[in-house]
N, C-alpha and C positions, 0 to 999 in steps of 0.2 A: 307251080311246077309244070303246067303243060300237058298231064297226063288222062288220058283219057280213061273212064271206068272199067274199061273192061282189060287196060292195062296196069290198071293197081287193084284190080282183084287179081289178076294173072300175079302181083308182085306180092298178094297175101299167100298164094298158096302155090309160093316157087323157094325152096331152100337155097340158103347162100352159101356158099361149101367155105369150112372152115379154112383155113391158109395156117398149116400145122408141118410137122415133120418132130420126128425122136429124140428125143434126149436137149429141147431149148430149153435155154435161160429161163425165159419168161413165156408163160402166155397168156395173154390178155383175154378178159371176158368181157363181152358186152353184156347187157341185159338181153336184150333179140333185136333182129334188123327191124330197122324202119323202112319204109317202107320206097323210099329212095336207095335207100341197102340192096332190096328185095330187087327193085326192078334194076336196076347196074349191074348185081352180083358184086359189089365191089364195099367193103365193111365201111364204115361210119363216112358215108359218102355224101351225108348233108352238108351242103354247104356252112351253115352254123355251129357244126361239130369240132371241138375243140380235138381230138384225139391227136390228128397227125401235127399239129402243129407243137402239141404238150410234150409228145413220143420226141420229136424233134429237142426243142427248147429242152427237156431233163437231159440229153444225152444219149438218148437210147440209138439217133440215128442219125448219121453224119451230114446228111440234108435234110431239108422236109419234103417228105413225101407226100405224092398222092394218092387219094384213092385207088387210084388204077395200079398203083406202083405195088400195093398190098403184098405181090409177090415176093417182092425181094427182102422181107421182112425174114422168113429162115434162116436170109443167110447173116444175117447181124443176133441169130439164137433167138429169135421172136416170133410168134406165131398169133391168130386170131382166132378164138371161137365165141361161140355166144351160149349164156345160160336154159335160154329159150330158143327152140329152131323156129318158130310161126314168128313171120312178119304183122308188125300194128302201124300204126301210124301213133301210136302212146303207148309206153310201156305198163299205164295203168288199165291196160284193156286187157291184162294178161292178169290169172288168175293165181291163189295161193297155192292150186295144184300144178298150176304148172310148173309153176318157181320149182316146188318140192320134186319134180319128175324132173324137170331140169338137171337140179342138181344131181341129182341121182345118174343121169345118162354122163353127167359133165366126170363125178366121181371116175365113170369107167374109163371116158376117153383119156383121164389124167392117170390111170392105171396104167394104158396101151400105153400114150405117149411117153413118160414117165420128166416133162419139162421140172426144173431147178421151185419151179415157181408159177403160181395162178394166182394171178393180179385180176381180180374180177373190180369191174369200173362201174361201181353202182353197191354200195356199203347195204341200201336196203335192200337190193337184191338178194346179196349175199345173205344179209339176215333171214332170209327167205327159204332162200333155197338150201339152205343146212342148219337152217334151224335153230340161230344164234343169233334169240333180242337183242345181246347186249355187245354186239361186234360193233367196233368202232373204224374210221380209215389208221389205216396202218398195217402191221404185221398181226397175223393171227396167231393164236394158240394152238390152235386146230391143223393139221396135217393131211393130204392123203395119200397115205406109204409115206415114199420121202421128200413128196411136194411139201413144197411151206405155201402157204396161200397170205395172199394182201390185198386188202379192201381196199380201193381209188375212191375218189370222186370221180363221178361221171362225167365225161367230157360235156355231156350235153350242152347246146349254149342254153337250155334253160334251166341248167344249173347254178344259177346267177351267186351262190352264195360263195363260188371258188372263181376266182379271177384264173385267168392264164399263166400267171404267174406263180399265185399260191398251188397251183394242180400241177405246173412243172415243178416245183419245190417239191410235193409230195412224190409226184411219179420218178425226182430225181433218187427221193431215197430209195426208192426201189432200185431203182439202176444201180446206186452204190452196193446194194446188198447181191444184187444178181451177177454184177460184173466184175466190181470191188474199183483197182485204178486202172484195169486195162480197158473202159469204156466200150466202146460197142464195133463192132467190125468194122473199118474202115471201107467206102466204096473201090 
């Protein structure tokens, strides 16, 4: 990556601001920035990050976008936060309190914003952060207010057990359920 240390400690302990707004369709959760995240300000900005291309590929957005593009996600009802605000370089550096504080901060933001839907993009996260061994990828039981929440596969490319394909198949159902046939906002 080219980064010097004392610029990816500056990208551990620099917040990436969510890319939110009232009343979206969808908002997607990450687990927390990495650390490419961190130092861009700009969400799943790894190069090996499946996210924009899946977001793409299901529907959700009439091009693929880039990381940098991130912005214009509101206006297609889509927005970005993450479960965890601290930047890692592995999401297994992060602890089961944090998961649970996560969630808990995540609960509120989904209170204020009040989006259709929380698509959190990491199933064991989710089980983490609310508290639910047995949450599977798919639609939830579980609510906050009148969110409906949905477990992804993680874009990660070391997520090797979800192809590109099979993770646009699943983030397509999402879209069916969040949009129905009117698909996603046209550019």
């Amino acid at each position: 990556m080219g980064y010097t240390p004392e610029e990816l400690q500056a990208a551990r302990d620099r917040l990436v601001p969510d890319v939110t707004a009232s009343g979206l369709r969808v908002l997607f959760c990450g687990i927390n920035p990495g650390l490419m995240t961190a130092v861009t300000g700009h969400h799943f900005a790894r190069p090996g990050n499946r996210f924009w291309p899946v977001l793409h590929a299901a529907g959700f957005t009439p091009r693929l976008l880039m990381p940098a593009e991130q912005g214009e996600l509101p206006a297609h009802g889509l927005g970005i936060t993450n479960v965890v605000a601290r930047a890692t370089a592995k999401a297994d550096e992060l602890t089961a309190a944090e998961y649970r504080e996560g969630g808990r901060l995540l609960a509120e933001k989904v209170a204020r914003l009040r989006p259709q839907w929380l698509a959190v993009a990491g199933v064991t996260a989710y089980r983490v952060a609310f508290g639910d061994k047995h949450a599977a990828i798919g639609p939830q039981q579980r609510t906050l207010g009148r969110t409906r929440i949905w477990a992804l596969p993680n874009p990660s490319g070391l997520n090797a057990h979800w192809t590109l394909a099979t993770m646009a198949e699943e983030y397509g159902r999402l879209r069916a359920a969040a949009f129905g046939d009117e698909g996603p906002t046209p550019d």
